[in-house]
Structures are given as C-alpha cells and as structure tokens.
PASEBA-1860 file (N, C-alpha, C; in nm, 3 decimals):
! residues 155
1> XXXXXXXX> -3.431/-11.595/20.906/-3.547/-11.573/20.821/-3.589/-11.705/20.757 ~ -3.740/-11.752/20.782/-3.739/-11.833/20.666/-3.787/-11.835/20.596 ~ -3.793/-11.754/20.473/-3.766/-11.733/20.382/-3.657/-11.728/20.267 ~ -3.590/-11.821/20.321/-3.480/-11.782/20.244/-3.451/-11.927/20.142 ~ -3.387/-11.937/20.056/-3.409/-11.999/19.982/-3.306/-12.155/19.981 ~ -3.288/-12.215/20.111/-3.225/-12.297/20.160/-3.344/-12.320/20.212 ~ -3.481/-12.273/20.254/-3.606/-12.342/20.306/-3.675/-12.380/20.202 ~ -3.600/-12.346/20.066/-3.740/-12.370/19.991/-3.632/-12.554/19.912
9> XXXXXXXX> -3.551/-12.553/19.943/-3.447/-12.654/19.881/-3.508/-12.758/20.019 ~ -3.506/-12.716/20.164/-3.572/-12.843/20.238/-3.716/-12.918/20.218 ~ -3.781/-12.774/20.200/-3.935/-12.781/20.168/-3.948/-12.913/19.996 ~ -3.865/-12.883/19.941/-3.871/-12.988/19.828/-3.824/-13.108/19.866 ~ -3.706/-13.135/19.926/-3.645/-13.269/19.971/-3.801/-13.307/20.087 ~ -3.825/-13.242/20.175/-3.968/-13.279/20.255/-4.015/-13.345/20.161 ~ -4.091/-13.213/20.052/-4.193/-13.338/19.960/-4.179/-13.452/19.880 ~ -4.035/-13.487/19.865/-3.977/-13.586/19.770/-3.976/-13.707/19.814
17> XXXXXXXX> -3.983/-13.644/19.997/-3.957/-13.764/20.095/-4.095/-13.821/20.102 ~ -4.193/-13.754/20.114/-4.326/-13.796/20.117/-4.377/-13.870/20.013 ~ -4.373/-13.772/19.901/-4.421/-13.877/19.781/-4.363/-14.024/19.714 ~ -4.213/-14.045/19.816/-4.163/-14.186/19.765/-4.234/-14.304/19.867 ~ -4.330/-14.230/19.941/-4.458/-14.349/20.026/-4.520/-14.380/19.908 ~ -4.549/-14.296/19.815/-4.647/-14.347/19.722/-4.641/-14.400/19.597 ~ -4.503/-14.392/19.538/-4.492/-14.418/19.404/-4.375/-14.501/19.418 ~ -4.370/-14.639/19.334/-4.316/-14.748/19.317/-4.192/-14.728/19.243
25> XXXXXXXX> -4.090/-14.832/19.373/-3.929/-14.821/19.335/-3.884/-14.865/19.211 ~ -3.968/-14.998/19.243/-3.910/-15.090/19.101/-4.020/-15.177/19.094 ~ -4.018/-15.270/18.957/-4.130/-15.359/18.936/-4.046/-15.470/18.850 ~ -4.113/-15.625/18.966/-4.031/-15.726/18.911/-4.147/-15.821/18.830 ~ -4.112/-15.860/18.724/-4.199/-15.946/18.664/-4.108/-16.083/18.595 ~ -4.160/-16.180/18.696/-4.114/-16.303/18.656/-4.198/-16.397/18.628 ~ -4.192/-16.567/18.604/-4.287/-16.620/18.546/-4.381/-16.660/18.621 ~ -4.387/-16.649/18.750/-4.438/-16.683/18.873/-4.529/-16.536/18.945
33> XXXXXXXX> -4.428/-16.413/18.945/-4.431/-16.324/19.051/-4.476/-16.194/18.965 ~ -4.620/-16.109/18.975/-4.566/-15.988/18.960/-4.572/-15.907/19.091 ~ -4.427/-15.841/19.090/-4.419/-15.718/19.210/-4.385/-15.607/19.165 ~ -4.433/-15.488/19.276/-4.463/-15.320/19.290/-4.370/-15.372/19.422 ~ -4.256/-15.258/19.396/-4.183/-15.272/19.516/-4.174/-15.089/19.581 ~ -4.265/-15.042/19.698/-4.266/-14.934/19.730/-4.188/-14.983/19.840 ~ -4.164/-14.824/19.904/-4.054/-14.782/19.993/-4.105/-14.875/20.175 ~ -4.238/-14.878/20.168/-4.314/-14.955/20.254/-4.418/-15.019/20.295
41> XXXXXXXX> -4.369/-15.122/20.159/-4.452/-15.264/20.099/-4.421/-15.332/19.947 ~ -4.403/-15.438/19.979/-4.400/-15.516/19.824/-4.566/-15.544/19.757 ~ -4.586/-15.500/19.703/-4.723/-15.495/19.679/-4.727/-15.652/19.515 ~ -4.814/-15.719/19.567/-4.796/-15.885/19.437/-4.917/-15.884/19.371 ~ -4.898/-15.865/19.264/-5.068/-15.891/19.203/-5.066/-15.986/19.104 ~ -4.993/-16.137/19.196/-5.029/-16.257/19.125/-5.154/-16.277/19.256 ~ -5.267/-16.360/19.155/-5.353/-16.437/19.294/-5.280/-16.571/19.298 ~ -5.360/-16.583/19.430/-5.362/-16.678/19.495/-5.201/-16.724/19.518
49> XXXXXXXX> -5.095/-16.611/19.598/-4.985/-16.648/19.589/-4.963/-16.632/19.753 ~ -4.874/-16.689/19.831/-4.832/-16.656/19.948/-4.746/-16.540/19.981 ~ -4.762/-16.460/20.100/-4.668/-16.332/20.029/-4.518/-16.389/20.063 ~ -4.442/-16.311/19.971/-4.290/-16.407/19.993/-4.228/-16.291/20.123 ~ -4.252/-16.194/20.144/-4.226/-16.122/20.255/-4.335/-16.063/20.378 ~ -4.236/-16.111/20.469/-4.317/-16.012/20.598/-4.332/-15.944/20.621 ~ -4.373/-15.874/20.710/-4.489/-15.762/20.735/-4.341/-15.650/20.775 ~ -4.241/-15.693/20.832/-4.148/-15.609/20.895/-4.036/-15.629/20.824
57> XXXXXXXX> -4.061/-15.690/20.674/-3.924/-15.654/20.625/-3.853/-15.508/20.523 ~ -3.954/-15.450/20.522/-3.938/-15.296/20.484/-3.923/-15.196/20.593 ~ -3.948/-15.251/20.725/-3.936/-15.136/20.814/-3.815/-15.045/20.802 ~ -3.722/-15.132/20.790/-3.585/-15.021/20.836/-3.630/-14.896/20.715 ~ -3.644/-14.921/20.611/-3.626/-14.893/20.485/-3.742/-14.776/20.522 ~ -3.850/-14.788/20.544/-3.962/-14.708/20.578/-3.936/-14.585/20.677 ~ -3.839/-14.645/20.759/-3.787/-14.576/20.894/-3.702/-14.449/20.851 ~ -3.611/-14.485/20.819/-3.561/-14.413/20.694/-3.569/-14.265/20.624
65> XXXXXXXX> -3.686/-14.301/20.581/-3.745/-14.253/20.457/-3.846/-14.136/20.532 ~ -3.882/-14.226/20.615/-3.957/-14.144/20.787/-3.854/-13.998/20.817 ~ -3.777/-14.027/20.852/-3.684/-13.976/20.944/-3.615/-13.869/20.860 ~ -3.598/-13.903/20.717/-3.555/-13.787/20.640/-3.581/-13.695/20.618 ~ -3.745/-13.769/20.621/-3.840/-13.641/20.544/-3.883/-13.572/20.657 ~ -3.880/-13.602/20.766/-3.949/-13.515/20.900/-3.843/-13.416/20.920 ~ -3.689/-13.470/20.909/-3.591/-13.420/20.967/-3.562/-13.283/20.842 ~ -3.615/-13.329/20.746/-3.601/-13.197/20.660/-3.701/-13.077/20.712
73> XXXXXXXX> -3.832/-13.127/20.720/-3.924/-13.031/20.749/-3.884/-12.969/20.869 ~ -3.845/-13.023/20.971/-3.772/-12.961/21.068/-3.662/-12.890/21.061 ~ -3.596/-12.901/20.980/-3.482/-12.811/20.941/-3.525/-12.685/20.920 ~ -3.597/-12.681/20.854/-3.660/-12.520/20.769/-3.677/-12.453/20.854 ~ -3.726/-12.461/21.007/-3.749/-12.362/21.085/-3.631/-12.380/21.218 ~ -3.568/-12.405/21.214/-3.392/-12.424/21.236/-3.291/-12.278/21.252 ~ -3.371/-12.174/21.141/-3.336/-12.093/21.118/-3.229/-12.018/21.214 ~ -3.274/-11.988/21.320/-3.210/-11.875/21.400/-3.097/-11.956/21.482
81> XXXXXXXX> -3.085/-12.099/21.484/-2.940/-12.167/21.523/-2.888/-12.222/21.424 ~ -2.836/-12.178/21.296/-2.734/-12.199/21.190/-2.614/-12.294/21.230 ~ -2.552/-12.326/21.346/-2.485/-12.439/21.332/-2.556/-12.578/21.380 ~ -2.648/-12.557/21.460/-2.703/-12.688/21.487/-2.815/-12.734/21.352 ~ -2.839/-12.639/21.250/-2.914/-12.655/21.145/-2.812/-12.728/21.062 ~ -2.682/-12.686/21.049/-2.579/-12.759/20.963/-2.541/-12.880/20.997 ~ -2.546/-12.905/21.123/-2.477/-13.019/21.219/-2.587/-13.113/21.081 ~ -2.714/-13.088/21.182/-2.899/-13.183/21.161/-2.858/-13.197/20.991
89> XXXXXXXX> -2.870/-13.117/20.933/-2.838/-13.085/20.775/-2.735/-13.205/20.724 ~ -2.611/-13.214/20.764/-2.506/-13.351/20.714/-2.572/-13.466/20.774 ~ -2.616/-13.464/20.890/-2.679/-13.619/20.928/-2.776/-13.634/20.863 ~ -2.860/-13.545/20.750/-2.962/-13.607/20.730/-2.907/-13.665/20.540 ~ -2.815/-13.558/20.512/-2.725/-13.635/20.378/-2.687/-13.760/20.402 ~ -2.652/-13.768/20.561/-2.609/-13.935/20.535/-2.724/-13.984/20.545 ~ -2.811/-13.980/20.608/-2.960/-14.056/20.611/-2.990/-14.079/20.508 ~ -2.982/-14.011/20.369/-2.990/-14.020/20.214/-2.922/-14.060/20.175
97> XXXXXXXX> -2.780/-14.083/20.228/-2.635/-14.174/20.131/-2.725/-14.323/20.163 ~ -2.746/-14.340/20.321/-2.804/-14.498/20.373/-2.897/-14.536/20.257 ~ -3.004/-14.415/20.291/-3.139/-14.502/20.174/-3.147/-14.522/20.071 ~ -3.060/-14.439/20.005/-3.007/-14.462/19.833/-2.934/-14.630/19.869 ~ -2.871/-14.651/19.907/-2.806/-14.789/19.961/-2.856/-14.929/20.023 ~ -2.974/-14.853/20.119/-3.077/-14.968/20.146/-3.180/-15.009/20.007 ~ -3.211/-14.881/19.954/-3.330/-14.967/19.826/-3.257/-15.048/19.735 ~ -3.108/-15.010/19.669/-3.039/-15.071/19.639/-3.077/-15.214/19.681
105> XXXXXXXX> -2.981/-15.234/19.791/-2.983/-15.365/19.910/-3.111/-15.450/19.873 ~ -3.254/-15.393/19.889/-3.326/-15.452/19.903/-3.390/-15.467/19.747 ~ -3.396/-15.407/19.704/-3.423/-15.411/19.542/-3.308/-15.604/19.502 ~ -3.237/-15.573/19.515/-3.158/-15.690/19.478/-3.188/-15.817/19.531 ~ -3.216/-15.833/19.657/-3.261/-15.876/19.807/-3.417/-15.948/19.744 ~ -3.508/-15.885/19.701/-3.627/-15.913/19.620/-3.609/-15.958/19.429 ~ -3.534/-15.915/19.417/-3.501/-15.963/19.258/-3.446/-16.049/19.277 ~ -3.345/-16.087/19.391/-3.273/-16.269/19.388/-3.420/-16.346/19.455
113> XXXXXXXX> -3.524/-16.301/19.496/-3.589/-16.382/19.573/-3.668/-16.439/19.487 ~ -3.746/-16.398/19.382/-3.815/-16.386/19.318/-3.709/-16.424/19.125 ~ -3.605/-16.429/19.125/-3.570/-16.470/19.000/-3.568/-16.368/18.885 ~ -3.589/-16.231/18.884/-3.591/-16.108/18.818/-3.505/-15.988/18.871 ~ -3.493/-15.984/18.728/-3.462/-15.822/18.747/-3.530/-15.718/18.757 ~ -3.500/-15.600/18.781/-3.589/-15.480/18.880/-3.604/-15.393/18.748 ~ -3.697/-15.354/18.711/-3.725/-15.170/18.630/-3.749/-15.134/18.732 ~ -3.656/-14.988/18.715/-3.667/-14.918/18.824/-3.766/-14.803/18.779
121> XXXXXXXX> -3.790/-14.742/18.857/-3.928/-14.608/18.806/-3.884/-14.518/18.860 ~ -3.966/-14.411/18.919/-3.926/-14.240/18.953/-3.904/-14.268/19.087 ~ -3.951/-14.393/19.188/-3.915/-14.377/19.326/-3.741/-14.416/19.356 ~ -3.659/-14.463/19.249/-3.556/-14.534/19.254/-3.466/-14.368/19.270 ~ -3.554/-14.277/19.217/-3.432/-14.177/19.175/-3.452/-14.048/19.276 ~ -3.593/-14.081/19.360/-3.661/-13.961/19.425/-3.548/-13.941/19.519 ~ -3.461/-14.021/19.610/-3.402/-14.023/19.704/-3.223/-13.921/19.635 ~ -3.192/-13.964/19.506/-3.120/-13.878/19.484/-3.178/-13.751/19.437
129> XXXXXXXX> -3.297/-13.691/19.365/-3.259/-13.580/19.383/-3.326/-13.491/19.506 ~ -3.368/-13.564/19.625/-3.347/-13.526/19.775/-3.197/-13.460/19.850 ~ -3.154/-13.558/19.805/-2.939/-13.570/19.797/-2.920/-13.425/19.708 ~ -2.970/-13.423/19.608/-2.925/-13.280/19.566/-3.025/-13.128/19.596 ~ -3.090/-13.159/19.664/-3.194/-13.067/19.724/-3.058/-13.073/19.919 ~ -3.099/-13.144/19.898/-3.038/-13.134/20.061/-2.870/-13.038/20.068 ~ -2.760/-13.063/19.936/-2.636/-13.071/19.928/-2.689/-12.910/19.877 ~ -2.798/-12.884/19.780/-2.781/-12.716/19.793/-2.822/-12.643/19.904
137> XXXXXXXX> -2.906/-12.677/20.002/-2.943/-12.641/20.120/-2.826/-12.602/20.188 ~ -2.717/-12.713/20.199/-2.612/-12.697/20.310/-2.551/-12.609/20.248 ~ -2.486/-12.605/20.131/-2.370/-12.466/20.075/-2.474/-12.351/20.069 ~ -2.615/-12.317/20.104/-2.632/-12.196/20.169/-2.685/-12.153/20.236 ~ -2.672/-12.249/20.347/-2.686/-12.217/20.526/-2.489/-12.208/20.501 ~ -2.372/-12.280/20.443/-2.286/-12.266/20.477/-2.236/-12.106/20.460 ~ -2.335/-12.048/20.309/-2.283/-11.928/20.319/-2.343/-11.852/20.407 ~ -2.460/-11.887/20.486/-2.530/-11.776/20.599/-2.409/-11.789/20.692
145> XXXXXXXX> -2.352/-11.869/20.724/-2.246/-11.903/20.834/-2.098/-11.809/20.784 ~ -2.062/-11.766/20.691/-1.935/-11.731/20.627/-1.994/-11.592/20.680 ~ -2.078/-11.523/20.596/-2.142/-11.398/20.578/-2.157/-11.343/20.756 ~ -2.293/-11.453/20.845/-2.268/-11.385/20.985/-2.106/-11.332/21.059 ~ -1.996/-11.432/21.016/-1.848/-11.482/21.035/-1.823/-11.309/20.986 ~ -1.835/-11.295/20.878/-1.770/-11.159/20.879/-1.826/-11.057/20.892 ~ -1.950/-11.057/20.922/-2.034/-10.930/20.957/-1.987/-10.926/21.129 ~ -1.968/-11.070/21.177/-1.893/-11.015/21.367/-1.755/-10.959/21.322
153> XXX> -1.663/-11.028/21.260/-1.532/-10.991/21.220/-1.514/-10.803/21.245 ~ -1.606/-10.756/21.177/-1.667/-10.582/21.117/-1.669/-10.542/21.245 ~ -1.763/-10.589/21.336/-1.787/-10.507/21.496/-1.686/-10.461/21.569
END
C-alpha cells in the first residue's frame, strides 16, 4: 500500500532533498570574498572578482544530493517488494552519511580557500533531518517485514 506512513517519511526526505538545490549551506564573509555556498554552486557577490572555483567542483556534491532525493522518491512506490525497498532504503542512509560528510569536506575546503569561517544556515542541517526521515522510514518497512514474517509463520 502506499499509503502508508513510511511513504509519507520518503515523500519528506524527497522534498528536503530538493529544496537543499535552493537554499544556502553556509556563507563566508572575508575581507576580500563574499560567498553563498549552495549544494550546486558557490555563488560571490564581490564584483569584479575571478571565480576562485570551477564549474565542476561541486559536482560530486550535487550528484549526491541528485541521487538521494530521486532514490527516495523512488522508494515510495517500492511498495509491493519490501526487501529490495530495505536493501535501496540503507544505501540511500549511506548516501546521506556521504553528503552530510562531503558539505562538511567542502565547506572547510572553501573556508581555507578564502580565509573564513562558514555560518552555516538551514541547508547545513537539511541533509540531517533527511537522515532522520529516512532512519524512520526503515524501522517501518522493517516492521512491514516482521508483521508479513508472522502472518506466513500463521499459514
């Protein structure tokens, strides 16, 4: 069924995944540099500055962030194969352990580049509570899996 309320825990990690395209990780302000650091782009609104990064150095990070959020929405209708939904389900927690770890990485990565430290904002934190959208999802697809387990047990 999906309806059930392990679709509505993916359906949120989906949108959490989406909206961290749009709203800024961290913001560095040094005496030189100001940066908006989103999930895919450093955005500088000093003029007339060269950009200090390339065009492909957020990809992985973007990729990511890609792959989570699709792989959630795909989950939700998963429904009627419960172990390959659980399998997809832990690979995509680690896909969220990585990206909590890559913005990290790169947050630091841009604050040594640039000579500042990072304020972080609501995109720094979107990815954990994805991590806890995702971790209630799995304990109940795990209990759809216990429950089918003893309803064959019964036959």
């Amino acid at each position: 069924m999906i309806q059930r309320l392990q679709s509505v825990y993916l359906f949120l990690a989906f949108i959490s995944g989406i909206i961290l395209f749009f709203v800024p990780i961290a913001w560095y302000y040094a005496d030189l540099y100001i940066l908006e650091f989103f999930v895919c782009r450093v955005k500088d609104y000093t003029p007339a500055n060269a950009p200090l990064f390339g065009s492909y150095f957020l990809l992985p990070l973007s990729l990511i962030n890609l792959v989570s959020a699709l792989l959630s929405f795909v989950l939700i209708f998963m429904y009627k194969n419960l172990n390959r939904q659980y399998k997809l389900l832990r690979l995509n927690i680690l896909l969220i352990i990585i990206h909590i770890g890559a913005i990290f990485y790169y947050s630091d990565k841009i604050g040594n580049t640039v000579q500042s430290k990072a304020d972080f904002g609501i995109g720094a934190f979107l990815p954990l509570i994805s991590l806890v959208l995702l971790v209630l999802a799995l304990r109940g697809i795990n209990s759809d899996i216990k429950l089918l387990k003893s309803v064959d047990r019964l036959r």
